[in-house]
C-alpha positions as CSV (number, residue, x, y, z in Angstrom):
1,X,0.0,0.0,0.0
2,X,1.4,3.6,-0.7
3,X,1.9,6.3,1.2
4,X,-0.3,9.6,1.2
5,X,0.9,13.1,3.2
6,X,-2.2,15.0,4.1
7,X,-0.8,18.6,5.3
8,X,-1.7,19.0,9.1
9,X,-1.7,22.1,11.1
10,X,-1.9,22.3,14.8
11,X,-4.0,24.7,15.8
12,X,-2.5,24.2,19.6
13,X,0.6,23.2,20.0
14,X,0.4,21.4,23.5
15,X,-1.6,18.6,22.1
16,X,-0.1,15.2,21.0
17,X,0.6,15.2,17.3
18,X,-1.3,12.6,15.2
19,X,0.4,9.2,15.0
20,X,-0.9,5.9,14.4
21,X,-1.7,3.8,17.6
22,X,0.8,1.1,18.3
23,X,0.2,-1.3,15.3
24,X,-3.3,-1.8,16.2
25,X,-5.3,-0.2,13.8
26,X,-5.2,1.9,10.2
27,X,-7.5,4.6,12.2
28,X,-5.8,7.7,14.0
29,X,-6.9,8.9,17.5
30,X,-8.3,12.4,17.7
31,X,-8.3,14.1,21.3
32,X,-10.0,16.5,22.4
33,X,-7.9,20.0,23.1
34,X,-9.8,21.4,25.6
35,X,-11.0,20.1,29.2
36,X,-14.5,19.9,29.1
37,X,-17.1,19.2,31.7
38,X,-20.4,18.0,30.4
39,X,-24.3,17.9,32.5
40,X,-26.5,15.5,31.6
41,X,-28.3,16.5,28.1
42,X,-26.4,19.6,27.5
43,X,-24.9,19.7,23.7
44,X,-21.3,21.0,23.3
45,X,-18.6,21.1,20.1
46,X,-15.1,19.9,21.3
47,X,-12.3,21.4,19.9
48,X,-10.0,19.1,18.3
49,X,-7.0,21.4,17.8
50,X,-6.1,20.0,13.9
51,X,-6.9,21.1,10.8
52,X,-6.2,19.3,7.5
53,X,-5.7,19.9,3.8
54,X,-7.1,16.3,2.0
55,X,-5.6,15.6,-1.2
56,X,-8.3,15.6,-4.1
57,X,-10.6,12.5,-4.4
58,X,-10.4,11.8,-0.4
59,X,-12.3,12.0,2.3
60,X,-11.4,11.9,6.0
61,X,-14.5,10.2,8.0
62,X,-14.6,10.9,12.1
63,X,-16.1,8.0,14.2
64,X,-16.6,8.0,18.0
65,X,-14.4,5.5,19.6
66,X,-16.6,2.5,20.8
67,X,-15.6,3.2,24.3
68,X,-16.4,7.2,24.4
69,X,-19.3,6.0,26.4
70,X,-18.4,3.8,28.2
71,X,-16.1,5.6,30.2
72,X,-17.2,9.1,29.6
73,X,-21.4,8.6,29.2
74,X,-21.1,10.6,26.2
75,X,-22.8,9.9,22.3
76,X,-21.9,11.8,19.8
77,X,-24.3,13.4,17.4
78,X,-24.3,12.5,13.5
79,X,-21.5,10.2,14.4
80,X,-20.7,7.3,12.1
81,X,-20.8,3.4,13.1
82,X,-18.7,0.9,11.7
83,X,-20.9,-2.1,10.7
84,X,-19.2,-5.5,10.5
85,X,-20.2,-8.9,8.3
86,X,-22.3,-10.5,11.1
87,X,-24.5,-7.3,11.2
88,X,-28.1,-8.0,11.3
89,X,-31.3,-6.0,12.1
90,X,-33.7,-2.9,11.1
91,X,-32.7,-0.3,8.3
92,X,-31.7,2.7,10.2
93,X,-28.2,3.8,8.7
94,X,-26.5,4.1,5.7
95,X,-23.3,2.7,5.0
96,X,-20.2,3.1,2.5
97,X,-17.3,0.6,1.3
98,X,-14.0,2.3,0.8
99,X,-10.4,1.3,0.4
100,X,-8.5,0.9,3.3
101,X,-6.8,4.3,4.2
102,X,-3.1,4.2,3.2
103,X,-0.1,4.8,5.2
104,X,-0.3,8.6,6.2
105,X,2.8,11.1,7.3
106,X,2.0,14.5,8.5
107,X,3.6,17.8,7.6
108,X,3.6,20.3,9.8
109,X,3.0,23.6,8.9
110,X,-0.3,26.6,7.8
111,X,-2.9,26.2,5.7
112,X,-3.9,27.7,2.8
113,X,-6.9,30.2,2.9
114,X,-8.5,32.4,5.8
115,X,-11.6,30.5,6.2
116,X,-11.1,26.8,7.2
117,X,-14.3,26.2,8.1
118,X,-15.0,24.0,11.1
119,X,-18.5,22.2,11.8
120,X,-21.7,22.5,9.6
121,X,-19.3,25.4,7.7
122,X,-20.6,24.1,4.0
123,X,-24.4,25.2,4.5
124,X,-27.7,24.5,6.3
């Protein structure tokens, strides 16, 4: 599998830089880059501290770690599931087959363009 270099900038520079964990896994951990205390049914967008440039023709999907509730109680809206052969049941979710994500290194540095955007940015 080849290698792809997404361009990565660090929008605070005290969090960990992206990295692959251990072996385990072709999806990279996101953190959030803020401490953040939560009350039961309040709504809240968690800053990330990363933006990214995607090379034309990808797509960079973000899925809640299977064990974001179970140690923090949280869900997270509009999230994404990952849905394995021995799924069965009711038709409440779309899916999408994609190639595995290549090998990724990360170069550091500012992005093009003033407006980066951030969440819901492209419209109602």
């Amino acid at each position: 599998m080849t290698s792809k270099t997404i361009k990565i900038q660090y929008l605070d520079d005290s969090i960990k830089r992206l990295t692959y964990v251990g072996g385990k896994s072709d999806w990279i951990d996101l953190a959030a880059a803020e401490t953040v205390t939560l009350k039961a049914g309040e709504f809240r967008l968690i800053h990330l501290g990363v933006a990214m440039k995607l090379p034309e023709g990808y797509e960079a999907h973000i899925a809640p770690r299977s064990s974001t509730f179970k140690n923090f109680g949280i869900l997270q809206a509009n999230s994404v599931g990952v849905v394995d052969s021995s799924y069965k049941g009711s038709r409440i979710a779309q899916f999408r087959i994609m190639e595995q994500q290549p090998t990724l290194t990360f170069e550091e540095g500012p992005l093009d363009g003033a407006d980066r955007g951030g969440f819901g940015s492209t419209g109602i």
